[in-house]
C-alpha positions as CSV (number, residue, x, y, z in Angstrom):
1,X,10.5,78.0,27.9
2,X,11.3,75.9,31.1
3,X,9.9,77.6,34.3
4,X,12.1,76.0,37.5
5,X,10.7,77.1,40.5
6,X,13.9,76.0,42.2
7,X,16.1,78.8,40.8
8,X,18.1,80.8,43.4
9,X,17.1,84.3,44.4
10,X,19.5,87.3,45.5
11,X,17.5,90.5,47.2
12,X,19.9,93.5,47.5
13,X,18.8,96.5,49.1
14,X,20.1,99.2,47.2
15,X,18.7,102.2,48.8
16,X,17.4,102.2,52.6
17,X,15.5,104.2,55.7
18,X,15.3,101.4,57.9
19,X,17.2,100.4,60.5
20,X,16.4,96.9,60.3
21,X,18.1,96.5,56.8
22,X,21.1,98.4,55.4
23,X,21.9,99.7,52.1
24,X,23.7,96.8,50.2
25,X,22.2,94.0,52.6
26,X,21.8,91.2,50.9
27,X,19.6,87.9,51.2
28,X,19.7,84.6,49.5
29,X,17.5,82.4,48.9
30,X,17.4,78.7,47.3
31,X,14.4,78.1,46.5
32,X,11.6,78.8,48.5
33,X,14.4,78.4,51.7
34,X,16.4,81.5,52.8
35,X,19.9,80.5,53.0
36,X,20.6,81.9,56.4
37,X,24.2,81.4,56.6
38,X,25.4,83.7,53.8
39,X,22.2,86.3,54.2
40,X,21.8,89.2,55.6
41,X,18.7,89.4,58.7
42,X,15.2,90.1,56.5
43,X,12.5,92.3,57.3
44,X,9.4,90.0,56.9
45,X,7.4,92.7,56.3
46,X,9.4,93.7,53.1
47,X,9.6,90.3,52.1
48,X,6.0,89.5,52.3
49,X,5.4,93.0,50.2
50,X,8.0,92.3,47.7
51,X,7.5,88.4,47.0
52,X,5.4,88.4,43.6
53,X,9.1,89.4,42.6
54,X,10.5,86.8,44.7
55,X,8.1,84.4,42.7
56,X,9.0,85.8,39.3
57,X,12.5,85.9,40.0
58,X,12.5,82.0,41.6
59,X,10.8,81.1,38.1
60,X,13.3,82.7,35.8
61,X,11.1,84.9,34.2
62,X,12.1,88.2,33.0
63,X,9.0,90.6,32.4
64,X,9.2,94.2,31.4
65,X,5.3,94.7,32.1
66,X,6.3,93.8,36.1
67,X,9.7,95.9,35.7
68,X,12.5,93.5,34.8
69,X,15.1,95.2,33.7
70,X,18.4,92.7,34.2
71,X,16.5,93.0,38.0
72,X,13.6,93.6,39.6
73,X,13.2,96.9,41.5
74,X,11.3,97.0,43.6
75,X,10.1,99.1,47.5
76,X,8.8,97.3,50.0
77,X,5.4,98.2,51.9
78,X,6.5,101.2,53.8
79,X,8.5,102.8,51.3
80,X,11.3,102.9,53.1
81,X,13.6,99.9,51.6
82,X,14.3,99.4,47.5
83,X,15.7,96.0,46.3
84,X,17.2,94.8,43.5
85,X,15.8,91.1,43.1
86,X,17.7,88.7,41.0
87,X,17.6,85.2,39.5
88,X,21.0,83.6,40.0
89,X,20.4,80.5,37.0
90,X,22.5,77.6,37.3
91,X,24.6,79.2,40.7
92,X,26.0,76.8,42.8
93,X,27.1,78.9,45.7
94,X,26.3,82.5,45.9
């Protein structure tokens, strides 16, 4: 198995009671960079909460035991956003 730690990363919110971020808000990021341009604004709190996932995702690894199932879903801190994270493997533009 090759692990990239390079691969890009698409964070959906699929559910939201935040003002902040809005259901079907989307960030990318390439990399460890978030690719401001075509993203949505970010909640650092959620991201900071949700990044093991981030991580997981940005390595290409697809683990049931941490609740990949074609995505990751996962809430961020306050329980108040859900995302659906996302490798996007050999993308070239979102």
């Amino acid at each position: 198995m090759k692990i990239d730690p390079e691969n890009k990363v698409k964070i959906v919110v699929t559910q939201s009671g935040c003002p902040l971020m809005k259901k079907g808000a989307t960030v990318y990021l390439n990399g460890a960079v978030i690719d401001y341009r075509e993203s949505a604004p970010v909640c650092v709190t959620a991201l900071v909460g949700i990044y093991p996932w981030i991580m997981t995702a940005r390595f290409g690894i697809e683990s049931a035991a941490m609740g990949f199932d074609g995505d990751y879903r996962v809430s961020c801190p306050d329980k108040l956003v859900e995302f659906a994270i996302s490798s996007c493997n050999g993308a070239t533009r979102f």
